[in-house]
N, C-alpha and C positions, 0 to 999 in steps of 0.2 A: 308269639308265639309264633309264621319268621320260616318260604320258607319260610325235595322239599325237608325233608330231613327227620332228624332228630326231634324229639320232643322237647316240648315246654319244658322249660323248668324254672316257675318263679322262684322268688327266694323272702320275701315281705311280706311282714303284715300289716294291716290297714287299723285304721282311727275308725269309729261309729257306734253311735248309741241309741238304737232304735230297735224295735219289739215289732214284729207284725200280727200280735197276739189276737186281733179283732177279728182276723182273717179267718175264713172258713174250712176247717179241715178237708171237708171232699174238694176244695179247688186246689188245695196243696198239693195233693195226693202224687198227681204227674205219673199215674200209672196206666192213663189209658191207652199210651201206646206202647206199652211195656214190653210186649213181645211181637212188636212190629221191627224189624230192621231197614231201618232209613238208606236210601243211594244217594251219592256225592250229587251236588244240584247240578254240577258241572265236572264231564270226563276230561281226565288229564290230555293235552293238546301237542307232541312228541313226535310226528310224523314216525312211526314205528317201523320198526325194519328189522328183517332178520341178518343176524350177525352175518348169513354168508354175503349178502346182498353190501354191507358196507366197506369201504376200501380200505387196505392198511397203511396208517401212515396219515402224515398232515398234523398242522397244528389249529388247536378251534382256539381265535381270539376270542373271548366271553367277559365281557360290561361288568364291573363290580362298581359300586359305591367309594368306596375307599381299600386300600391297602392296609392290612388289619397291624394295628398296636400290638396285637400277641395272638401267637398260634397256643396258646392254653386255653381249650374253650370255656376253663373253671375260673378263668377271671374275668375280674368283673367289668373289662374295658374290652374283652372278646363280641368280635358284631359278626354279622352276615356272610364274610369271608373266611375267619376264621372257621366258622363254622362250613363253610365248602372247602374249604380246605382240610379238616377233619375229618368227612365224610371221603374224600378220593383216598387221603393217604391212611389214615388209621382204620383200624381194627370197629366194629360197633356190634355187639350182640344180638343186637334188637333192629330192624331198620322198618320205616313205614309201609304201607302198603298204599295201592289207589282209593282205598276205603279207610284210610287214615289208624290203620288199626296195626298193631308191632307186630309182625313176624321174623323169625327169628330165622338169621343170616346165615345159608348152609357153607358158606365160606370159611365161616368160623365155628359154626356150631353143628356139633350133629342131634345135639338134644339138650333139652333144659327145661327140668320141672321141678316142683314140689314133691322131694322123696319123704320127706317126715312134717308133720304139724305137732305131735307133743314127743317133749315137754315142751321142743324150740320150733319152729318152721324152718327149715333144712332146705335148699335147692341145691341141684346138683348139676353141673355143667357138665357136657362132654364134648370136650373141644374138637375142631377138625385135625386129624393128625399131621395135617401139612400145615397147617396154619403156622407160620414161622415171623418173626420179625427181620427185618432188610440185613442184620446182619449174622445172621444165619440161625440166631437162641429161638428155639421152640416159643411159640404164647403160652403161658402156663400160670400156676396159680402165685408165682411168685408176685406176677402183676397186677396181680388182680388183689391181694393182701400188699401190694404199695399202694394204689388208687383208693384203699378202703383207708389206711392212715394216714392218708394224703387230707383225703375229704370229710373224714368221722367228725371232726372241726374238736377236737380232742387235743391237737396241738396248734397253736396260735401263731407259730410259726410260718404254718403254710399262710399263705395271704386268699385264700379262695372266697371266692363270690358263693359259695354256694354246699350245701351238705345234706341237700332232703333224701331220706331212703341209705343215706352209707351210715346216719350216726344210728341206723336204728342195728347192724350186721353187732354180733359180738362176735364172732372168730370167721377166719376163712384157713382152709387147710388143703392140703394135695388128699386127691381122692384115691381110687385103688390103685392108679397108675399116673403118670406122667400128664396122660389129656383129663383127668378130672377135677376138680373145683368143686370143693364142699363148701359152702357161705350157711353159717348158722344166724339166725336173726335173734337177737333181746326180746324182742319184739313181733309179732304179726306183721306183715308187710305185705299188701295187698299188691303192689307196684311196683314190686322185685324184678320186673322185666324193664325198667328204665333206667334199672345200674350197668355199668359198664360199658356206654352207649354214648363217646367214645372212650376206647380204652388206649390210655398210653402207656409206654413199658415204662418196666419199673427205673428205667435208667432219669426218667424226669420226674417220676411220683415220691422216690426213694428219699429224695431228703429236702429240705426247704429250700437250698440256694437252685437247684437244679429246674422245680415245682415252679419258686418266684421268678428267675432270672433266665435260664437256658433256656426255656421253651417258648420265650415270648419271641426272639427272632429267628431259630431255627429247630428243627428238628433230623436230631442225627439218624435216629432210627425211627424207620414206618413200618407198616404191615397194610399196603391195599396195593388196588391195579396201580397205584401213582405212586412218587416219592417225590417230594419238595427238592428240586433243583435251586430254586434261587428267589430271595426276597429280593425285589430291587425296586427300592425306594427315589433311589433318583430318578426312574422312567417309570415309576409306582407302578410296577407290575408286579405279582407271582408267575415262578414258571414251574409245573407240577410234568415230570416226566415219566416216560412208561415204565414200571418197575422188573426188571428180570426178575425178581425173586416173588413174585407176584403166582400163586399156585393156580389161580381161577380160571376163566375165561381171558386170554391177555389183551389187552387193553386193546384198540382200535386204533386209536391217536398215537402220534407219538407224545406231541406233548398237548396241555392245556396253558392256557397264558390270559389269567385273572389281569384286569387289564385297568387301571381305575379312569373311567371317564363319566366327568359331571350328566347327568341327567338332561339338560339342557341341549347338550353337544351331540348326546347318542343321534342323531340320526343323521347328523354329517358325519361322525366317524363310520357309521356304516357306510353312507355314499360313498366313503374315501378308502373304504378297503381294510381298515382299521382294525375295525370287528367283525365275529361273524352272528354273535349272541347278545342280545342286550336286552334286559325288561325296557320299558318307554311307556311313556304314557299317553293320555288320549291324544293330544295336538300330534305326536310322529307315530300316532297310529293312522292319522288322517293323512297325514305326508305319504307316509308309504301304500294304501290305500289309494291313494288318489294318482300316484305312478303307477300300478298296477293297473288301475282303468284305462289313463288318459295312454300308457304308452310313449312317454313324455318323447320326443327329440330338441336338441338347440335350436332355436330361433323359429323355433312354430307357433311362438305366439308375438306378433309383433303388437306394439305400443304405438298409440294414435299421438300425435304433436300436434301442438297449437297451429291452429288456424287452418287444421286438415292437411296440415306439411307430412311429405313421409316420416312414418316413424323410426326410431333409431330400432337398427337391425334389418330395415326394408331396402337401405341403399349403405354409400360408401359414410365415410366419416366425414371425409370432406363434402360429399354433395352436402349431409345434412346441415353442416357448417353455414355453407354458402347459403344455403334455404334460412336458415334460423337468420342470418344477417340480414336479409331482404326484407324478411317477413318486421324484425324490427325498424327500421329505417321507413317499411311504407307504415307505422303505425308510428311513426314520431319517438320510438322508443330507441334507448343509448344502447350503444355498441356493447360497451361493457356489461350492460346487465344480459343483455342479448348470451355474450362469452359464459356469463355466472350461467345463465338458464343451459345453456350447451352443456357446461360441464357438469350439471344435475341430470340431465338427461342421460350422458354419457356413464356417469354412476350408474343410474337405473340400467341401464343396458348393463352393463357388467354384472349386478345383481339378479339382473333375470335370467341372465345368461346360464353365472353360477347356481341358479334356481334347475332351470333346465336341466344341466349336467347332472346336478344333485337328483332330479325327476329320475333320471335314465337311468343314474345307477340304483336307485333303488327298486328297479322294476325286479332285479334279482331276490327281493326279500321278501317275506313274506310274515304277517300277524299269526303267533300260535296264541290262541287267548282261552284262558280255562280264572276259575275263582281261586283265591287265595287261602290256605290253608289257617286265617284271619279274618274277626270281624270286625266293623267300628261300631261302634258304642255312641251313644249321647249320657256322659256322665254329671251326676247331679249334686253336688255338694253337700252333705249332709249335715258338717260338721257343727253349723251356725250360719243366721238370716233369716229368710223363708222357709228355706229347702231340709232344715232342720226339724219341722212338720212333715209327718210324713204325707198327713192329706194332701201339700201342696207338693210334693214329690209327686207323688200319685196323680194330682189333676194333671200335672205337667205329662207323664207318659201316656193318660188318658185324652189327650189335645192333639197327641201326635198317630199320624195315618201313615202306618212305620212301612205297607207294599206303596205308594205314592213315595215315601223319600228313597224305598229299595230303586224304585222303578226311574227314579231321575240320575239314576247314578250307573245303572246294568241295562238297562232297555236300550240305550245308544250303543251299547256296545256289544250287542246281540247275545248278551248274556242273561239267564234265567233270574227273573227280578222278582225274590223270592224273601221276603222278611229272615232275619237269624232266630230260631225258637229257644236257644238256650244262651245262657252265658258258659256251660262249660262243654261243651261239644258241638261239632259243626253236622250236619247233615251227611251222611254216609260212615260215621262214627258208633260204636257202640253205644255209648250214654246219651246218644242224644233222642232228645223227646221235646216236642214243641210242647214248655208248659207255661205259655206267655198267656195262657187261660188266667193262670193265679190269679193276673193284674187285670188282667182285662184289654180290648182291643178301644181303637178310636172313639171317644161317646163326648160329644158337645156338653150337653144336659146335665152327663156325670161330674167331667173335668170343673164344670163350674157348681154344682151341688158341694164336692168336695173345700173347693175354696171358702165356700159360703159359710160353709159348716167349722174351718179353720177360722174365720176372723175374717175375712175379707171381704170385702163389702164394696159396689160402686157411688158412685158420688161421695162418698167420704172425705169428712177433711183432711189436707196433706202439707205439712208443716216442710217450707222450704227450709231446703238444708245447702251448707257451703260445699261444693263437690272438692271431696277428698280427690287427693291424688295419686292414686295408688301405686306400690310400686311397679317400676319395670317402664312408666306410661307419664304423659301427660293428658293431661284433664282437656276435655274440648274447649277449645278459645286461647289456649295458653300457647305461650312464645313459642314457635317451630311448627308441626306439621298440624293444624286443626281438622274439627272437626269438615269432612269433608263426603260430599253425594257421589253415590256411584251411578253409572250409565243405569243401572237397574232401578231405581230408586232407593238407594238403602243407605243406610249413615255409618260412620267408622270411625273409634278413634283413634288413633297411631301417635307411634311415635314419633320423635323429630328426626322422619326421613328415613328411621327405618323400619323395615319390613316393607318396604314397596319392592312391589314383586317387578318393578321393570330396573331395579337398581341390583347388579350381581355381588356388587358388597356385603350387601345385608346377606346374606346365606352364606351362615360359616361352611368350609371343607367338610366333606363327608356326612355332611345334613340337610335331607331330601325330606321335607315333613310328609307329602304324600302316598309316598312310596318304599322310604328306605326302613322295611321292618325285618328283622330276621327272621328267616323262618325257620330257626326253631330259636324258642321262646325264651331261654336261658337267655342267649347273648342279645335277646330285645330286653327281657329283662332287663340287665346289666345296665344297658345304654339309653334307659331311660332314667337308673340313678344317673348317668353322667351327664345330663342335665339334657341332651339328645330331644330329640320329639319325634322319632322313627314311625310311622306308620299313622299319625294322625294328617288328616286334610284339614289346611287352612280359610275357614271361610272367610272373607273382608266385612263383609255388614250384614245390619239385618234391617230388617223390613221397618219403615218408619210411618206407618199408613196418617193421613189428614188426620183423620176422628181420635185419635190415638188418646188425647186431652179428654174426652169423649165416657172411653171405656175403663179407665183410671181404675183400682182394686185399691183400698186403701184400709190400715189397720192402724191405730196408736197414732196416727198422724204420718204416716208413712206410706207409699203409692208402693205398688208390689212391681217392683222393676229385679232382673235376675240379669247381672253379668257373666256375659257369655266370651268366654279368654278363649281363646286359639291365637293358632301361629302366624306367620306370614312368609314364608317361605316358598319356595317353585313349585307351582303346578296344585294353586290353590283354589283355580276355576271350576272344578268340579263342589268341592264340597263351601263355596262360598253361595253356590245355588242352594246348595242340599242346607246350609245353616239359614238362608233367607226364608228357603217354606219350612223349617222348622219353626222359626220367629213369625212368622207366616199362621201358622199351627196354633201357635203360644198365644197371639193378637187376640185371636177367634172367642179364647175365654179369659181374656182379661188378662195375660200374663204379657208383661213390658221385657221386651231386651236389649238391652245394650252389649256390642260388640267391643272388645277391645282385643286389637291385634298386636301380638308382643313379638318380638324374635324368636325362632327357633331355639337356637343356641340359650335360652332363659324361660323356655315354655315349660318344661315338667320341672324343673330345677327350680326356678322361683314362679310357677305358679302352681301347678298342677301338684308338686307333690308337698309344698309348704301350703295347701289349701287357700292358694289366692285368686278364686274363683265362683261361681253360681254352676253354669255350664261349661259344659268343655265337649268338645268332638278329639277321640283319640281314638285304636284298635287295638285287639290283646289278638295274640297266635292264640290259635289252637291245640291242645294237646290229645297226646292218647292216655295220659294219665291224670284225670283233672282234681283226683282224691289228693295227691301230693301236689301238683303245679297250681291247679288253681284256688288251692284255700288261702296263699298269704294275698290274694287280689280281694279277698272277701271276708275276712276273716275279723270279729270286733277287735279294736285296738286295744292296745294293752299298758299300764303304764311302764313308762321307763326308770328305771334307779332315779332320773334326773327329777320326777314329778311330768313330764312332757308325755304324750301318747305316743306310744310306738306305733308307727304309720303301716312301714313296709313298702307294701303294693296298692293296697287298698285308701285308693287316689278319692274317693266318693267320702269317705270317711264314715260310713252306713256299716254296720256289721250286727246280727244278732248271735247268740248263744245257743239259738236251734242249730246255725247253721253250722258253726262251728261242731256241735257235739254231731252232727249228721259227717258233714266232712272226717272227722275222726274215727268214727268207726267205717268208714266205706275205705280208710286207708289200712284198717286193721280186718278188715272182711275178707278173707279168702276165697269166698264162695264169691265168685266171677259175677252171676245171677244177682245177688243179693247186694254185693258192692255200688253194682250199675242201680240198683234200685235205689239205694239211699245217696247215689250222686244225683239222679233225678227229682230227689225230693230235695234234695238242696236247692238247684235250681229253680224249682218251685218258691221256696220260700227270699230265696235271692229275687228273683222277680217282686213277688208282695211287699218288698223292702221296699222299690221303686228307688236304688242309690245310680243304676246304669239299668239304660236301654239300647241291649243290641239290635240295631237297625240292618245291616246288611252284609254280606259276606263280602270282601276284598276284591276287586276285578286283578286279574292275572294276566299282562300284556306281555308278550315276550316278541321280540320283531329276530328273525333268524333268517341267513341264507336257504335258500329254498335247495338246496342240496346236502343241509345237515341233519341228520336223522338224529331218532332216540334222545330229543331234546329240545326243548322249549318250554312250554306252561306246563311245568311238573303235578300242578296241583297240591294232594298231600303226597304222593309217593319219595320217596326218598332216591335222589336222581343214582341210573346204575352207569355208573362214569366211564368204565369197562368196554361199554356197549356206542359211546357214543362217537359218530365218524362224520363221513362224508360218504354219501353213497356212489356207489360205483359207476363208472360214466355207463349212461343207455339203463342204468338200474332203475327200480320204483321201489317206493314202500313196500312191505307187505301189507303192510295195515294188520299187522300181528302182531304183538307184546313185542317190547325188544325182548334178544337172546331167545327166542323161537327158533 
């Protein structure tokens, strides 16, 4: 949910068949903070500037993931880019705030309410009167009645990912004039501020070849500060320029230049002038950190040689030659290995050299670091095994000390390490209410009561079995990569050779499991069908403690072991800790795990959403509308024509019928007050499900030239693209909002 943008918008629904019905209504309730309003855990991190303060002109090179498959953010192969490229050049009704909440865009809007509730719910738009598209046609209701038969899913034509909130409109019509937009609903629609958010002209909504085919590599007509100048896939760049027909504030920049560079690379591209924006993660947070202290210059740090000879960088190339020759000959040692050792030295010099350089140029950059409009989750399998009980679901959330795993992941990064209290809003959100009461917090005592009470018993008998081989993996011992110990003490098993995080093969193009999540939720959505694993961290092993034979749970002849699948993709070092004290957590009451690390490119695709897993570490975005986005992530599964359950989103395979009939009227509730009530008693009972545990909110790294304003760790805000420059030489922040 992705990004900071636009709103979630899932599109699935999930498998599960479990009841929380034992649970006690006063801990469902989730109403004790009902009319508290919560602050963001973390302010947006933007170095802010007033518009007069930044200069006109220049171009901001800014870090993307990949070069996006299609600028339609309604399909279902639209990621992270698209979606920033929708936000500078198109039109949005609605855009986020710092507090994650929709205010509505006076660029485009001058008002938009609910003028009638009977017989129909009636909203009335009154557009800005300059608001025009790039080729001079007014924005009017024409486009807004193509986007609605575009998306009603009415016609099977269009190829859309996606139709929550347009299939419920029954007409849209011109209102007393030219700027108004009558939209009548079939339907109550609680979430009628997440329509039209982006809106494209009717010149790509109007008919199916245009919908499917024209919009995926270019767009002719725009209406923002920006207009898409150039897809260019052979230097995988976007280049977005400043739009003259642009009514607003005009844009600062001349252009932006969406730039795709691997994750890995970002902090040499910066060194090198490349970029001037890119997310990063911990390791070239510590890079550029660490030029920023030391003040790096070339050859200030010289390297000691054998036998106390000067190091290379302290004299000539030839002294050291000569010295290295000496130095073997009085030790009986051959000339030639003597030349081998020179020219590995002579490497390392060049390497720290380039170290150096790289030091000095990044003393220009600087970490904007705020939380991610995203949580991750520890997802529990519901469908069938153990976790199909719910008491061992429940012992399992009850094992885990979820500020202890916040705090191993935000405390290093000086960010507020603070548990996630809901599954469908984040902290500075209107819906959100810490109701992780429901389940209950960390309890030893508990966690293993509950086991005991399910069937599971220690010292039990445990009827060895042939280990299956499941797919995607080989079994420990088998031909190719085996079972194998990590420096931490912890065990793994992999495949043959792939997912080793020091091998760049195994991570397909454009798949960053740690980091690359959209932020907004649609186009994460999407790219998790595409088999993607955006926004989850790969842990490698878990925890194998001595006594482990010891603490055995066994039931029917069976030892309670839970495979734990994740990824193995770049920049798996953080949550490979965070999955060891989880397994850590688990040990404590008896709960065994086994690790198995598949590819990226096959983690949600053949595991996570064909249910070939126990546990799993993934993250869902955030929305401002969690009545529509987040019911198909939670929602009981439903059969298919085929006899198979219709899954969707809901990866846990856990759903009950409270939650859904609570989700469905908070989508048909009008009343603002009473919607947010019955979304928090969803979450309630979502919780006492015990199918996912949201652990912690996202860390937000953003590394930027320390002379670009109005830009970095967005947060939830939805970035104002207009506003963002270079500040003027001798200028400072103001340290006020941008556009002040």
């Amino acid at each position: 949910m992705s990004h900071n943008g636009v709103a979630l918008r899932a599109v699935t629904r999930s498998v599960a068949f479990l009841t929380a019905g034992a649970l006690a209504v006063t801990a469902l309730s989730g109403c004790s903070s009902e009319e508290k309003r919560s602050k963001p855990l973390a302010a947006q991190d933007i170095a802010p500037a007033a518009r007069s303060l930044v200069a006109d002109g220049g171009t901001l090179h800014w870090a993307v993931d990949a070069v996006p498959e299609t600028l339609n953010t309604f399909q279902s192969d639209a990621d992270a880019t698209t979606t920033t490229v929708a936000q500078a050049v198109l039109p949005s009704m609605y855009r986020l705030d710092a507090n994650g909440r929709p205010q509505a865009d006076p660029d485009y809007l001058e008002s938009a309410k609910v003028v009638e509730t009977k017989p129909k719910q009636v909203v009335l738009y009154k557009l800005n009167q300059q608001a025009v598209w790039s080729d001079g046609r007014e924005i009017g209701a024409a486009d807004f009645a193509a986007q609605w038969r575009a998306l009603s899913g009415k016609d099977s034509a269009y190829w859309t990912a996606r139709n929550a909130g347009y299939e419920r409109i029954e007409k849209i019509e011109r209102g007393a004039d030219d700027l108004e937009v009558r939209v009548t609903f079939a339907r109550p629609y609680a979430d009628w501020r997440s329509l039209f958010s982006p809106l494209y002209p009717k010149d790509v909504m109007g008919t199916p070849d245009s919908f499917n085919d024209s919009a995926r590599k270019k767009l002719k007509v725009t209406a923002g500060p920006f207009t898409l100048k150039k897809v260019d896939r052979k230097d995988d760049e976007v280049i977005l320029a400043r739009s003259a027909r642009w009514w607003g504030h005009p844009a600062k920049l001349d252009q932006i230049v969406l730039r795709a560079v691997p994750r890995d690379k970002r902090a040499a591209a910066l060194a090198a002038g490349e970029i001037e924006l890119a997310e990063v993660d911990p390791e070239a947070l510590g890079r550029i950190g660490l030029a920023a202290r030391a003040g790096a210059t070339p050859g200030s740090s010289p390297l000691a040689g054998p036998g106390g000879l000067p190091a290379h960088g302290s004299g000539s190339n030839l002294g050291a030659a000569d010295a290295l020759r000496s130095w073997a000959l009085a030790h009986d040692e051959d000339e030639e290995d003597a030349d081998d050792e020179l020219s590995a030295r002579q490497k390392e010099r060049k390497a720290l050299a380039a170290y150096q350089r790289e030091q000095a140029a990044l003393k220009g950059f600087e970490i904007r670091r705020s939380l991610e409009p995203a949580y991750t989750q520890l997802a529990l399998n519901g469908a069938s095994g153990p976790l199909a009980d719910e008491r061992v679901r429940r012992a399992v959330a009850r094992a885990l000390d979820r500020k202890v795993l916040a705090g191993v992941v935000l405390s290093p990064l000086g960010l507020p390490a603070v548990p996630v209290g809901s599954h469908l809003a984040l902290s500075g959100q209107d819906a959100y209410a810490d109701n992780s009461g429901a389940l209950g917090g960390q309890d030893t005592e508990e966690a293993q009561a509950l086991l005991a009470d399910a069937g599971w018993v220690a010292g039990g008998k445990v009827e060895k079995e042939k280990k299956e081989k499941k797919k995607g993996e080989k079994a420990a011992g088998a031909k190719g990569k085996k079972t194998e110990k990590e420096d931490d003490g912890t065990y793994v098993v992999g495949e043959d050779d792939k997912g080793d995080d020091k091998d760049p093969k195994d991570h397909p193009k454009g798949v960053d499991a740690p980091r690359h999540l959209a932020q907004d939720g649609k186009r994460y959505a999407n790219k998790l069908r595409q088999g993607g694993a955006p926004g989850a961290y790969a842990p490698k092993g878990t925890a194998a403690p001595a006594d482990a034979a010891k603490k055995v749970l066994a039931k029917n002849g069976k030892a309670l072991a839970l495979r734990f699948v994740l990824p193995s993709g770049p920049g798996s070092g953080t949550l490979r800790t965070v999955a060891g004290r989880i397994s850590s957590m688990l040990e404590k009451v008896g709960i065994r795990t086994e690790i198995s690390k598949v590819s990226d490119e096959s983690y949600f695709k053949d595991h996570i959403a064909s249910g070939e897993y126990d546990l799993a570490l993934y993250s869902w975005p955030a929305s401002a509308f969690p009545a529509t986005d987040a019911r198909p992530i939670f929602a009981k599964p439903v059969p298919a024509a085929d006899g198979s359950l219709n899954v969707e989103q809901n990866y846990t395979r856990v759903g009950t019928d409270q939650v859904d009939q609570l989700f469905d009227r908070a989508v048909a509730t009008l009343d603002e007050g009473k919607s947010r009530s019955l979304i928090r008693k969803a979450d309630s009972r979502i919780w006492a499900a015990a199918g996912s545990i949201p652990l912690y909110q996202r860390p937000q790294l953003i590394a930027v030239k320390k002379d670009v304003v109005n830009a970095g760790a967005f947060g939830f805000r939805t970035p104002v693209y207009e506003d963002m420059g270079f500040l003027k030489k001798g200028g400072k922040g103001s340290g006020r909002p941008s556009g002040d």
